[in-house]
C-alpha positions in Angstrom: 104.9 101.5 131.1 105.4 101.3 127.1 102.5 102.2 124.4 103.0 100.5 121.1 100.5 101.5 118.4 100.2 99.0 114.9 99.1 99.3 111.7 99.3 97.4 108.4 100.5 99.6 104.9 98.4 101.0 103.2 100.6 100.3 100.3 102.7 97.1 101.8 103.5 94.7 99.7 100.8 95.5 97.1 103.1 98.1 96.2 105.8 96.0 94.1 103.0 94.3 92.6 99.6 96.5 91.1 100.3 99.5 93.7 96.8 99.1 95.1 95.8 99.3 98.5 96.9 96.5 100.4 94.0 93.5 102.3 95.2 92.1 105.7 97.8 90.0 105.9 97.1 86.6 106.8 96.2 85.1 109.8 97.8 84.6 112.1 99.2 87.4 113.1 99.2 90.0 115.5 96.1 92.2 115.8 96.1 96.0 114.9 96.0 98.4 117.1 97.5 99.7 120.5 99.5 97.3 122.8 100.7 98.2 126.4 103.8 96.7 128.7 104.0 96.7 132.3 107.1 94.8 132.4 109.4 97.3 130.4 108.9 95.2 127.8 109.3 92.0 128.3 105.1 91.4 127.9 102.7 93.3 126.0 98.8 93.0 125.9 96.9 94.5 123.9 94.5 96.9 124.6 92.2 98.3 122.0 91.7 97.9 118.3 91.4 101.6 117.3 87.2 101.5 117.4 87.4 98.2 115.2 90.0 100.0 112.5 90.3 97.9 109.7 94.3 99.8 109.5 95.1 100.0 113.2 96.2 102.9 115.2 99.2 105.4 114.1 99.5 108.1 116.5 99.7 107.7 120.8 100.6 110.7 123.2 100.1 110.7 127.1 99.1 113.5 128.6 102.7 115.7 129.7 100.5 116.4 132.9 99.0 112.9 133.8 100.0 110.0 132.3 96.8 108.1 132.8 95.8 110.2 130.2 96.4 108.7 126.8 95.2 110.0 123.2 95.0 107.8 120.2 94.3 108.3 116.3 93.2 105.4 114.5 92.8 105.2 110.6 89.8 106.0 109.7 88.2 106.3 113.0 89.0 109.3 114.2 90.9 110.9 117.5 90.6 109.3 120.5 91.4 109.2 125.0 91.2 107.3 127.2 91.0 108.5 130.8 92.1 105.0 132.8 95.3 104.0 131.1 93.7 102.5 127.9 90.9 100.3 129.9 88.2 102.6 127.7 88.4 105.5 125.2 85.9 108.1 124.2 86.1 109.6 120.6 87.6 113.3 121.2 87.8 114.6 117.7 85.6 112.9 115.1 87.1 111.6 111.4 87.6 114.4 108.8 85.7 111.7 106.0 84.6 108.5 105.5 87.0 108.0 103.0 89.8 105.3 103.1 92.3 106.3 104.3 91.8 109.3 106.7 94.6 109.5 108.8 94.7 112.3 111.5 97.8 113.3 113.6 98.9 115.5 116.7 100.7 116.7 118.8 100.1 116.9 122.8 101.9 120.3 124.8 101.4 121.5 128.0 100.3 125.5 128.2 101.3 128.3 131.0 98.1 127.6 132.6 98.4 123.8 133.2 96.1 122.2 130.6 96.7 120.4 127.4 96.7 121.7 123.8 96.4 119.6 120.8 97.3 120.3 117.2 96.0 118.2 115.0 96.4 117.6 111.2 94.1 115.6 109.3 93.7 114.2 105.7 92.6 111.6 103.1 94.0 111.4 99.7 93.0 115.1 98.9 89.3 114.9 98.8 88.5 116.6 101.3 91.4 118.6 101.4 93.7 118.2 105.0 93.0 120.1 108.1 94.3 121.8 110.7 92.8 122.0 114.3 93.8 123.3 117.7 92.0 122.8 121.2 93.5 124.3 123.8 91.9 121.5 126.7 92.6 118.0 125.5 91.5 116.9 128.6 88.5 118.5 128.9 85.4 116.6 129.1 84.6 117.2 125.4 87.8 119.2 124.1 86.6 122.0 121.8 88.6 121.9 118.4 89.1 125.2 116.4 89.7 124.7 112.6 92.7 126.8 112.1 92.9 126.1 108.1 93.9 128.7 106.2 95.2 129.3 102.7 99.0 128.6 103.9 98.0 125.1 105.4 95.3 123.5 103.8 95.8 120.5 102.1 99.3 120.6 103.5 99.8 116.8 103.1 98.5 116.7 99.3 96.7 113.4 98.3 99.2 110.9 100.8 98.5 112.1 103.9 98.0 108.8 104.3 101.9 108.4 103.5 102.9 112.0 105.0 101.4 113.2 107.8 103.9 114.5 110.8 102.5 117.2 113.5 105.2 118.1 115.9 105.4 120.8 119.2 108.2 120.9 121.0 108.2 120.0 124.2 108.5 124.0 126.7 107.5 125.3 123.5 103.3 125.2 123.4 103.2 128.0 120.6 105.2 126.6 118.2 103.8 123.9 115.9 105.5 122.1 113.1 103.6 120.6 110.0 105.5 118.3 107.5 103.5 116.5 104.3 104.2 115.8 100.7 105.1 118.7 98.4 102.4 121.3 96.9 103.6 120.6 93.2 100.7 122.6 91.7 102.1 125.9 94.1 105.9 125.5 93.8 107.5 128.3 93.4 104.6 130.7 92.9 103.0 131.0 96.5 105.1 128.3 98.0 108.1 127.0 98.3 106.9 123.2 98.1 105.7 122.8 102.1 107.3 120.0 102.7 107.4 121.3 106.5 105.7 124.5 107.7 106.7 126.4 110.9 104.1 128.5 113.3 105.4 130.0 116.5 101.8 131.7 117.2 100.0 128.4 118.3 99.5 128.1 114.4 97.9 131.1 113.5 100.5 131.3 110.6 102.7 129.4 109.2 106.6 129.9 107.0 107.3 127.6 104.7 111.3 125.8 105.7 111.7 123.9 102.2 114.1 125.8 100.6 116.0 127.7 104.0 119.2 126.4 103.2 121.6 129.1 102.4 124.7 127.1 101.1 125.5 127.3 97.1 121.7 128.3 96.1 121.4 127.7 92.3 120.4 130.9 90.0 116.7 131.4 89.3 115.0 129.4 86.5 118.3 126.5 86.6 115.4 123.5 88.1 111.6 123.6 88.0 110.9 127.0 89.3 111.4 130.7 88.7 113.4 131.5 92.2 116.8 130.6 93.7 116.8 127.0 95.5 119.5 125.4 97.1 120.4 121.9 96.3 120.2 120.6 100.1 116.7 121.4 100.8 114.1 119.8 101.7 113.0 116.6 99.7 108.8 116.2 99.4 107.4 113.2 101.7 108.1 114.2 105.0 108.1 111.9 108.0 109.2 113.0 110.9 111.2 116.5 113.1 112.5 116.9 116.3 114.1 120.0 118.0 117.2 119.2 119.9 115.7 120.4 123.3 117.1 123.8 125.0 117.8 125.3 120.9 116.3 126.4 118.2 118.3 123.2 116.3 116.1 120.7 114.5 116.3 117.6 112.7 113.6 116.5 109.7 113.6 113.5 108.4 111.6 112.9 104.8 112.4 110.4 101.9 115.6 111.9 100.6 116.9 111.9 103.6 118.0 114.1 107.0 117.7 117.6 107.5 119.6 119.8 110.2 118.3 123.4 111.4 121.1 125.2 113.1 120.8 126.8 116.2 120.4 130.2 114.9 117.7 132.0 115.3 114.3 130.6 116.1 112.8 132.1 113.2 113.3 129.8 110.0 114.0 132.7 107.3 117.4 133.2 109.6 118.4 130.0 110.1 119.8 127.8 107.8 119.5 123.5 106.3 121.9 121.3 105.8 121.8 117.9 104.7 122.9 115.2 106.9 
């Protein structure tokens, strides 16, 4: 069984031209949305257009404990699952604005006890200011989401969380929680280090900020933008994507300027150290 979920830029080809939001391309052309393979592949119907989503649908997760459980975000339409393999879905978590374009994503983890938590990030283009939520029974008839925003996450993906939005929990890991955005430019340096990506090992009660972890040839305070010591491999702004190399505290982020490597170290992020790949 494969899940495919589409979209069209926001950006796109616009982008070389008046850098507005991009219309739909053309017909014909593919629908936007989520797509499913029985056939490893080889076939793929699709399945559901993301509540009518004029962008299509960015995020998909089954459920780690049944996999006829599926959870969707669409642009602009909110958080969805679907309890029969993607034959319905029933909104879950409802869109954070009306605004174009509010982009949620999560992350799926299974807990000690059997059921399914789900962190969830969510933003526009800065008005309202991005999220963060937690519910700790995705599955439950009608999963109850705790805002966990606080002063060290909000507005963690600036104004392109539409560009930069990345929730990641590693999988055996249901407490820790990884948020990666764009960087917090009017913060830098004073009660930040940028966020590019923010780490939480208490289910995302609180969060360290990883941008500037690396330890090798840091330059002297005051030499770039900012009063403190940064190293010249850390992190660049626009993040996109992390993964922990499973069995280790070793990760990998990926952003615009490039890859990232956490060593196996320590798991907390103060101790261990980024190097560019």
């Amino acid at each position: 069984m494969i899940y495919v979920a589409s979209t069209r830029g926001v950006r796109g080809v616009s982008s070389v031209t008046n850098g507005g939001a991009t219309t739909n391309p053309p017909t014909p052309r593919p629908p936007f949305g989520l797509w499913k393979s029985t056939d490893g592949g080889a076939t793929f119907s699709f399945i559901w257009d993301g509540n009518a989503s004029l962008r299509g649908v960015i995020n998909i997760a089954l459920d780690p404990s049944n996999p006829s459980i599926l959870y969707a975000a669409a642009l602009d339409q909110g958080t969805w699952r679907s309890k029969d393999g993607g034959v319905t879905f029933t909104l879950i978590k409802a869109r954070l604005s009306a605004g174009d374009p509010d982009r949620p994503s999560f992350a799926v983890t299974k807990l000690r006890n059997g059921k399914t938590r789900m962190y969830l990030g969510e933003g526009v283009a800065g008005v309202p200011a991005a999220r963060f939520f937690r519910t700790d029974d995705a599955a439950a008839s009608v999963p109850v989401f705790t805002d966990l925003t606080t002063t060290q996450n909000i507005n963690y993906c600036t104004g392109q969380c539409w560009y930069d939005n990345v929730v990641y929990s590693p999988p055996g890991r249901p407490d820790v929680v990884y948020l990666g955005g764009s960087f917090d430019y009017n913060n830098y340096a004073f009660t930040n280090n940028g966020r590019a990506f923010i780490y939480s090992t208490d289910g995302g009660i609180s969060f360290t900020d990883m941008t500037w972890d690396a330890s090798t040839t840091p330059t002297a305070p005051g030499s770039c933008c900012q009063p403190n010591a940064i190293a010249p491999n850390g992190m660049h702004p626009d993040s996109h994507a992390v993964v922990e190399v499973p069995g280790t505290h070793a990760a990998f982020f990926g952003g615009d300027g490039g890859c990232c490597a956490r060593a196996a170290l320590s798991p907390t992020p103060r101790r261990s150290a980024l190097t560019a790949v």
